[in-house]
C-alpha positions in Angstrom: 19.5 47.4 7.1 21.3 44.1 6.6 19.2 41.5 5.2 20.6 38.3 7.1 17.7 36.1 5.2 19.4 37.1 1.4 22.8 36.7 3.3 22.0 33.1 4.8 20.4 32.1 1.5 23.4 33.6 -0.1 26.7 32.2 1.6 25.4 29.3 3.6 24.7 25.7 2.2 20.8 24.6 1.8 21.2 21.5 4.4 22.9 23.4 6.9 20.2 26.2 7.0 17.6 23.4 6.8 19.8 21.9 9.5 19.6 25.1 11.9 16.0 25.5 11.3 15.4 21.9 12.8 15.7 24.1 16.5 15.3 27.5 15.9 12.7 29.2 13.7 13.1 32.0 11.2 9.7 32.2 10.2 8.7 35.5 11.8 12.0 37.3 9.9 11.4 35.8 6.9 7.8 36.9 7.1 9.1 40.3 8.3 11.6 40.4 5.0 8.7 39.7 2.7 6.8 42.6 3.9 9.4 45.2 3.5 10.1 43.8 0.0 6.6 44.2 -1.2 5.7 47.6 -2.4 2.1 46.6 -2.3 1.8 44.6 1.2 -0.1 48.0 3.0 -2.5 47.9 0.5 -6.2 47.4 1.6 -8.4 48.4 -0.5 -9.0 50.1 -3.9 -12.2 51.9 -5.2 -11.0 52.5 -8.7 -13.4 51.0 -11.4 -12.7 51.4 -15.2 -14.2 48.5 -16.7 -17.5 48.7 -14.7 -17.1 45.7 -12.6 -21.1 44.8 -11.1 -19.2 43.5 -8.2 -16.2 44.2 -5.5 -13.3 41.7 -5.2 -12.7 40.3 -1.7 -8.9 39.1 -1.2 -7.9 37.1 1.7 -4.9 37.9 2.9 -1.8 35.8 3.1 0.8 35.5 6.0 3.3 35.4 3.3 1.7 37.7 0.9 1.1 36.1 -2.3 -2.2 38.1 -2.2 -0.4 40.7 -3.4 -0.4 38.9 -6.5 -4.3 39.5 -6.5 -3.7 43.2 -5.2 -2.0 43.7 -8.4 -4.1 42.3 -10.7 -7.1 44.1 -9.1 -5.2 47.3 -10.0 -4.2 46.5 -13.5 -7.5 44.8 -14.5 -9.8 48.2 -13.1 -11.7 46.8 -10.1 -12.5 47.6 -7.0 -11.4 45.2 -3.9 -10.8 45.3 -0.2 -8.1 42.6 1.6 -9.9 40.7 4.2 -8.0 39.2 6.8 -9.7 35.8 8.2 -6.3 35.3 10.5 -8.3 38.2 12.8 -10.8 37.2 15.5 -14.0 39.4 14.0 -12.9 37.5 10.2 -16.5 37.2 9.9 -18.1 40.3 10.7 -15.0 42.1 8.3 -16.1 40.0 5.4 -20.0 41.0 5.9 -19.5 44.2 6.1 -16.4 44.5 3.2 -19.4 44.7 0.5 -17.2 42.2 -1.8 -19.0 39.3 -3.4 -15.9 37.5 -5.2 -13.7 36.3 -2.8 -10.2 35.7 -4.2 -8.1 33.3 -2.5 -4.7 32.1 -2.0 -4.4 29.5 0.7 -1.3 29.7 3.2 1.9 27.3 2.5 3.3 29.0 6.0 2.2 26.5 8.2 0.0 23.5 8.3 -2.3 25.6 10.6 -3.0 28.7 8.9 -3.7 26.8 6.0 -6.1 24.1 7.8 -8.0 27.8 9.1 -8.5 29.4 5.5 -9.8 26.5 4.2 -12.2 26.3 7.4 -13.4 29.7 7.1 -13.5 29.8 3.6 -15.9 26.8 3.7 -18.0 28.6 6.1 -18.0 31.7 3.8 -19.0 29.8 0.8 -20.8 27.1 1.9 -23.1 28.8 4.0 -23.2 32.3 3.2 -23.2 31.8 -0.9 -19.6 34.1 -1.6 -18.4 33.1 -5.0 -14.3 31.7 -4.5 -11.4 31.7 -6.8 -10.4 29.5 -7.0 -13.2 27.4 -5.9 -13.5 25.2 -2.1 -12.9 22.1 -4.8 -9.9 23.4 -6.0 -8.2 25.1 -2.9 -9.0 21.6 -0.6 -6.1 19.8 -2.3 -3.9 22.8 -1.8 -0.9 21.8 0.4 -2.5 18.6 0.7 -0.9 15.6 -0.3 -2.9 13.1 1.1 -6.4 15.0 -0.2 -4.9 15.1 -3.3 -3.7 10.8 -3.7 -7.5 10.4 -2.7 -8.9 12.2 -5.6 -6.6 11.1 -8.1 -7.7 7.6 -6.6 -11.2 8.0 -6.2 -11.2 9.6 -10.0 -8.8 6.7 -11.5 -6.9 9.5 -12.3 -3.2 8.1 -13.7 -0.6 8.8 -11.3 2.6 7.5 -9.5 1.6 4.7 -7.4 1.4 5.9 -3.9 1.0 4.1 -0.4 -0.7 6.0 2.7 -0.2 4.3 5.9 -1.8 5.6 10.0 -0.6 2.3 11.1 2.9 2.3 12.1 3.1 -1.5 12.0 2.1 -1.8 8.7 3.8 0.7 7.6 7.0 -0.9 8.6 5.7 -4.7 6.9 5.4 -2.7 3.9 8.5 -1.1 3.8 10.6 -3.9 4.6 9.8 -5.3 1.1 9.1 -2.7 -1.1 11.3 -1.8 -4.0 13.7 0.8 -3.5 14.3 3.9 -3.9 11.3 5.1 -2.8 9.7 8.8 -2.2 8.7 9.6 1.5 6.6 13.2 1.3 5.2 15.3 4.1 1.5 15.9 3.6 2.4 19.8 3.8 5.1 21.2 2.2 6.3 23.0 -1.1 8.4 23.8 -3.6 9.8 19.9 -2.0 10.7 21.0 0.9 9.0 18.1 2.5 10.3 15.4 -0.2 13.0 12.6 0.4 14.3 10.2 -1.9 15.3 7.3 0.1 17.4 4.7 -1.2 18.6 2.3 2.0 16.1 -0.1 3.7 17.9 1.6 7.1 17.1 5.3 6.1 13.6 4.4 5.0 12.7 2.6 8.5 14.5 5.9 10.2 12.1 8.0 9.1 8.8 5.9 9.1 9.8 5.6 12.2 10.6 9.4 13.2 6.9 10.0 11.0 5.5 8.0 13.8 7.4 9.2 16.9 8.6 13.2 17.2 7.4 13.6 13.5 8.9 15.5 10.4 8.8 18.9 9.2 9.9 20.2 6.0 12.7 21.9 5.4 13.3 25.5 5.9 9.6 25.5 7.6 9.3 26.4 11.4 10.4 23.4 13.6 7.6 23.4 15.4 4.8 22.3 12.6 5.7 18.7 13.0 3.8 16.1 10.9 3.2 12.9 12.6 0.9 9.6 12.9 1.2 9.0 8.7 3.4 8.2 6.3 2.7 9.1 2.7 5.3 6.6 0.4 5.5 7.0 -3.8 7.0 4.9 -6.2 10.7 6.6 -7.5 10.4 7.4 -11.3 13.9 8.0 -12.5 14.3 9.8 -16.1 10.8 11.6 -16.4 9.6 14.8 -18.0 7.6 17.4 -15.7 5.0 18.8 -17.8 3.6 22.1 -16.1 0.4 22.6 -17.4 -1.9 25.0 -16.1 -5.4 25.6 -16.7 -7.0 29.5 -16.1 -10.7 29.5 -16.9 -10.8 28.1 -20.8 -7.5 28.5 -21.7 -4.2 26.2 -20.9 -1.0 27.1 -20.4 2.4 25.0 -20.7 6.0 25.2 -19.4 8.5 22.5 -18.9 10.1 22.1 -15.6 13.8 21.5 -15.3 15.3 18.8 -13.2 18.2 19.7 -10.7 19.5 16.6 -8.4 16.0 14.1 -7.9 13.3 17.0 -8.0 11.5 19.4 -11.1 9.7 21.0 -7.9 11.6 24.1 -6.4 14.3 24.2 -9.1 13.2 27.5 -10.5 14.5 26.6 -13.8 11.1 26.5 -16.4 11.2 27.3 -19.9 8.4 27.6 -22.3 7.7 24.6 -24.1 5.3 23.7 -26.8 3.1 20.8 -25.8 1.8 17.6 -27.6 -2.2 17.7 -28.1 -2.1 14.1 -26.3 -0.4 16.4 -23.5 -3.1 19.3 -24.0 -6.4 16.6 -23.9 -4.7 14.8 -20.9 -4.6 18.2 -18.9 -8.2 19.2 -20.2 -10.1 16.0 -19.5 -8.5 16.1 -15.7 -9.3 19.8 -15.2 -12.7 19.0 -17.0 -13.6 15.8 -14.5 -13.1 18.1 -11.4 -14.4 20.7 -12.7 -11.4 23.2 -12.4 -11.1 26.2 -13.5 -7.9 27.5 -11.9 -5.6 24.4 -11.9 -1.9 23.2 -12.1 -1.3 20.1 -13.3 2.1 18.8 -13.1 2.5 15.6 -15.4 5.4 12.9 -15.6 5.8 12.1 -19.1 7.8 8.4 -18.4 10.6 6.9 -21.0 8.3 4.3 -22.0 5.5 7.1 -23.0 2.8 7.0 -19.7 1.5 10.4 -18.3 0.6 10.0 -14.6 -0.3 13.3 -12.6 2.2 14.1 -9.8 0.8 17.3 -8.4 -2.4 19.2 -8.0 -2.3 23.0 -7.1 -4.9 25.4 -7.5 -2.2 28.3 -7.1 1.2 28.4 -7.8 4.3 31.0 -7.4 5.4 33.5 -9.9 7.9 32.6 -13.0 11.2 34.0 -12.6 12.5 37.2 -14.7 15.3 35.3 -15.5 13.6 32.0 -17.2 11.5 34.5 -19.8 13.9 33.9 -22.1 13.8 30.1 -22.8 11.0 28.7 -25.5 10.0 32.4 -25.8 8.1 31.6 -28.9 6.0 29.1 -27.1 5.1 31.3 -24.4 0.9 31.9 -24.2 -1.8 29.8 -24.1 -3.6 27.2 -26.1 -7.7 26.9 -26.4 -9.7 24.1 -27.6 -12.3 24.2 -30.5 -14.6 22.2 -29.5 -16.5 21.9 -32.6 -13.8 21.4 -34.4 -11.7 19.1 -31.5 -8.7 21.1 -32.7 -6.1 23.0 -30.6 -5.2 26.7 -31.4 -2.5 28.7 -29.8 -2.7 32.6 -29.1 1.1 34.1 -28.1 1.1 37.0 -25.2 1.7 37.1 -21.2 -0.7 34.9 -19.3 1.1 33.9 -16.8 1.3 37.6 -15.3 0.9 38.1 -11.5 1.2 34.4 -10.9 -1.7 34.4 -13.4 -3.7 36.4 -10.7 -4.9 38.6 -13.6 -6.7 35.9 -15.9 -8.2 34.2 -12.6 -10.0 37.8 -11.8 -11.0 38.0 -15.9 -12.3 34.6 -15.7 -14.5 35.9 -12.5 -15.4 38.7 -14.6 -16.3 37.3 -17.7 -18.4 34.6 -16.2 -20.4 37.1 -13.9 -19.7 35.5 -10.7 -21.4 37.2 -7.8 -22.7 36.3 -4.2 -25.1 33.5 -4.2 -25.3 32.7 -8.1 -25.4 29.2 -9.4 -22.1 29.6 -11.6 -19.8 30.3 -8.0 -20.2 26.4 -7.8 -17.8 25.0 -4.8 -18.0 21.6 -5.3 -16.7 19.1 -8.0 -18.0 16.0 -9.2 -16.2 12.9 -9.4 -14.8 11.3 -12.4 -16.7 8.4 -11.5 -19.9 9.9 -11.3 -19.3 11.8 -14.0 -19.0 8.4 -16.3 -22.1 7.4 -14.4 -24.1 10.3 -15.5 -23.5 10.3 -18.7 -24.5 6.6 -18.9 -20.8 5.7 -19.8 
């Protein structure tokens, strides 16, 4: 069967395909290509249960099925788990009746809508019928979310690029008549940048505030159709900075440094394995630790003149590519904190396996998360109130 996706992605240029997707949608073959490329996307349940796990593992289903990742590491850990699927009518009935307890989640990056509907239902699952999440309703409801995720950084005083959301069209246009330039415009949804432009005319800038406003803008490479319109989300260009990834699974943290092709780290593919700074590892650690995450990226700008400001937020994130491995190999694991001591050790190994899937469902495991119990906590306090409460 000839795979025109691989082809396309193969021979033709990244703007033109972008450019042909602007009118005609290849999500249904691209969704259709994922399935026959994953040997485990039939896979609905396992009973299987060598380590004796008290509970059953619930995994929602994604269109584009980066549960799979969970699948795996349901297998390879020893536990049992059914895949629910909450795009279906009777989502609620098939998660009552699955026996699961632990819901594992991976939010959709599809479409705006299917991920606005897992975050819904997952809500309702969680908030009112007590089913432990990982990652938590905290964590997932910045997922995709650009806009969620400038308000908490905000609200926390978290350090961060300085960023400008604007619903009023008008103002929007004052604002960016003067601003400095260049300047990042960003689609609320969108990965991997997709949904990222770095605009550096005053007459490109007012095009698309004014397209944002009007017929809206979608990402590239996403279906035409999921238009995002009536804001405009605007961030201060940072030329010359570091991307730290540092990623935060249960206790542990992990570290990778992201390369930079053209003006973005995000989407580049090209990582290596880096060995961090303990002002790097306590920067990661006290924002994880003032929202309470437990399953957390945390992409950081490390600036020329020495600032670390937070530039993304993702609860889950895509697989490392076979072909990276090799960079910084001595610096690939995971670093924990004493914190008795206040000292930083480092234990080598594979962490990041099944998009880190497998330490999430450990984590679960090892802090005996189950339906209704007072350590599934959803919510996350504030760093604010956090200071508050402890009489800061």
């Amino acid at each position: 069967m000839v795979d025109w996706v691989e082809l396309g992605q193969r021979w033709i240029p990244r703007r033109v395909r972008y450019g042909v997707q602007r009118y005609v949608s290849f999500r249904n073959l691209k969704l259709r290509r994922r399935e026959r490329e994953d040997a485990l996307s039939a896979v609905v349940a396992g009973d299987e249960n060598p380590v004796g796990s008290p509970v059953r593992f619930g995994i929602i289903r994604n269109a584009a099925l980066y549960h799979t990742h969970f699948t795996r590491a349901c297998l390879e850990v020893g536990v049992p788990f059914r895949v629910l699927d909450l795009f279906r009518s009777d989502w609620l009935q098939q998660v009552e009746g699955s026996g699961c307890e632990v819901l594992l989640v991976w939010p959709d990056a599809v479409l705006s809508m299917w991920n606005t509907m897992i975050k819904e239902r997952m809500e309702v699952l969680a908030r009112e019928l007590g089913y432990a999440t990982v990652p938590t309703l905290a964590e997932i409801w910045m997922y995709e979310d650009k806009r969620r995720m400038m308000y908490w950084l905000a609200a926390n005083r978290v350090p961060h690029p300085r960023t400008w959301v604007f619903y009023d069209r008008k103002e929007a246009a004052e604002f960016c008549a003067h601003c400095d330039l260049p300047i990042v415009f960003k689609t609320a949804f969108g990965a991997a940048s997709t949904g990222v432009f770095v605009l550096r005319s005053r007459r490109a800038l007012a095009s698309v505030v004014r397209r944002a406003f009007s017929r809206g803008v979608t990402p590239g490479g996403t279906d035409w159709r999921d238009r995002q319109w009536g804001s405009v989300l605007l961030q201060e260009y940072l030329a010359d900075v570091r991307e730290w990834r540092m990623v935060r699974i249960g206790d542990a943290f992990l570290c990778r440094l992201k390369a930079k092709v053209g003006d973005f780290h995000s989407g580049s593919g090209l990582v290596s394995w880096a060995r961090p700074s303990e002002r790097l590892l306590e920067f990661a650690r006290e924002v994880t630790e003032r929202g309470g995450f437990r399953s957390m990226d945390v992409d950081i700008f490390e600036t020329t003149d020495g600032r670390l400001l937070v530039n993304e937020l993702q609860a889950v994130f895509g697989p490392i590519r076979e072909s990276n491995l090799e960079r910084g190999s001595e610096h690939r694991g995971r670093w924990h904190f004493d914190r008795s001591a206040g000292t930083w050790t480092f234990e080598a190994g594979d962490f990041y396996r099944n998009a880190c899937a497998n330490e999430r469902v450990l984590d679960a495991l090892a802090r005996g998360l189950r339906r209704g119990s007072a350590s599934a906590g959803s919510g996350a306090m504030g760093w604010a109130a956090q200071r508050e409460g402890a009489g800061a």
